[in-house]
C-alpha positions in Angstrom: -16.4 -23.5 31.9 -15.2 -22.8 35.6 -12.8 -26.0 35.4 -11.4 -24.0 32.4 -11.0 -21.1 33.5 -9.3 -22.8 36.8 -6.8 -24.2 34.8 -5.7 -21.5 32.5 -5.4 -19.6 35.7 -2.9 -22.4 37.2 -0.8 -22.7 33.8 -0.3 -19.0 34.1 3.5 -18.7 34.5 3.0 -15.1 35.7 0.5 -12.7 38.5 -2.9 -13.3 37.4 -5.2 -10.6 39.4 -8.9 -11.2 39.2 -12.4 -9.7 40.5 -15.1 -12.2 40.7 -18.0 -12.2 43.2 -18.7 -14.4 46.2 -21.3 -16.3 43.7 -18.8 -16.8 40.9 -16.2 -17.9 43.4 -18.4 -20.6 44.8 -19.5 -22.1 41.4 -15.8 -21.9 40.5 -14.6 -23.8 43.6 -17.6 -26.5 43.5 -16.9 -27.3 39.9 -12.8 -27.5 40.8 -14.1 -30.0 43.8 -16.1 -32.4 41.2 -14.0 -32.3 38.9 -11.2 -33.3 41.1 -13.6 -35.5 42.7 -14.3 -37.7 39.8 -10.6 -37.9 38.6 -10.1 -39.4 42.0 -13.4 -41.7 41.2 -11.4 -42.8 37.7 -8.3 -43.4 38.7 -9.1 -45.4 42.2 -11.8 -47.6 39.4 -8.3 -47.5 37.1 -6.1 -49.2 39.7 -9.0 -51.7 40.9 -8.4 -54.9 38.5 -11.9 -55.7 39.4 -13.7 -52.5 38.9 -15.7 -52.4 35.9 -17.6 -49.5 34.1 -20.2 -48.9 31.9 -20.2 -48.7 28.3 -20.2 -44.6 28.5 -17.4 -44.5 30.3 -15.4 -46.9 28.1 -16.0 -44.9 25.0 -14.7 -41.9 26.9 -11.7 -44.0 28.4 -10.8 -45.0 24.6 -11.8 -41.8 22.5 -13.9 -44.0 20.6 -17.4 -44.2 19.3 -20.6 -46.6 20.8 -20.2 -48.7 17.0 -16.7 -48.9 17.2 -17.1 -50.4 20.9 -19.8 -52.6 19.7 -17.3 -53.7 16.6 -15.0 -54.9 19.1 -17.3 -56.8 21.1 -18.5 -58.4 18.1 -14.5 -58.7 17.1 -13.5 -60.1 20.3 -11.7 -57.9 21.0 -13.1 -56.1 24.3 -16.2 -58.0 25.6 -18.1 -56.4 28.0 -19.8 -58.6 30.9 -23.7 -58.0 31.3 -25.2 -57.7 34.3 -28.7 -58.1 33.2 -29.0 -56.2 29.7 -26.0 -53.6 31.2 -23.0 -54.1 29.7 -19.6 -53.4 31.7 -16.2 -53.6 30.7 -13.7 -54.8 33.6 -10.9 -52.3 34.1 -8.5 -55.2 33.6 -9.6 -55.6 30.0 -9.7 -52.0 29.5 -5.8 -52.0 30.5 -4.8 -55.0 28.3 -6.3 -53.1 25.0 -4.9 -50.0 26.7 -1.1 -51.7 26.5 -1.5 -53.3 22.9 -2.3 -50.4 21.5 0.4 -48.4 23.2 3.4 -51.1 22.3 1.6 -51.4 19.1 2.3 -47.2 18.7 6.0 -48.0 19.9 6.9 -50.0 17.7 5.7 -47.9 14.8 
């Protein structure tokens, strides 16, 4: 909710006045920090080819659901390496479906 509120605040194009205790302020900035924080995480684990992460992330990466993730695998498509029983997608793989899909958009 703070990271929300944060960013409506930014994309305000005018003066945005507001009263909020020393409590409130200190939630606010501490969510603004991890959220920033893991953005930094993602997109340093983005540009590493041989950074991998877990299945969660994936499905967040794509927009996609644990089946459909597990119908690719299955597919071909995007096979995760295990490390034990822990599947992890390399961020190099992630890219390459990534970049089909996005000339696959272009040329529609």
């Amino acid at each position: 909710m703070a990271a929300e509120i944060m960013s409506s605040i930014l994309g305000a194009t005018n003066g945005v006045y507001l009263v909020v205790g020393a409590a409130e302020m200190k939630d606010a900035f501490q969510e603004f920090v991890r959220v920033m924080r893991e953005s930094e995480e993602e997109r340093r684990a983005y540009n590493d080819e041989m950074a991998t992460v877990t299945r969660e992330d994936a499905i967040r990466i794509f927009n996609r659901s644990y089946s459909t993730l597990l119908r690719w695998e299955k597919e071909g498509y995007l096979v995760p390496i295990k490390i034990g029983k822990t599947p992890l997608y390399k961020m190099s793989d992630i890219k390459k479906v990534l970049n089909q899909k996005f000339d696959n958009d272009r040329e529609l």
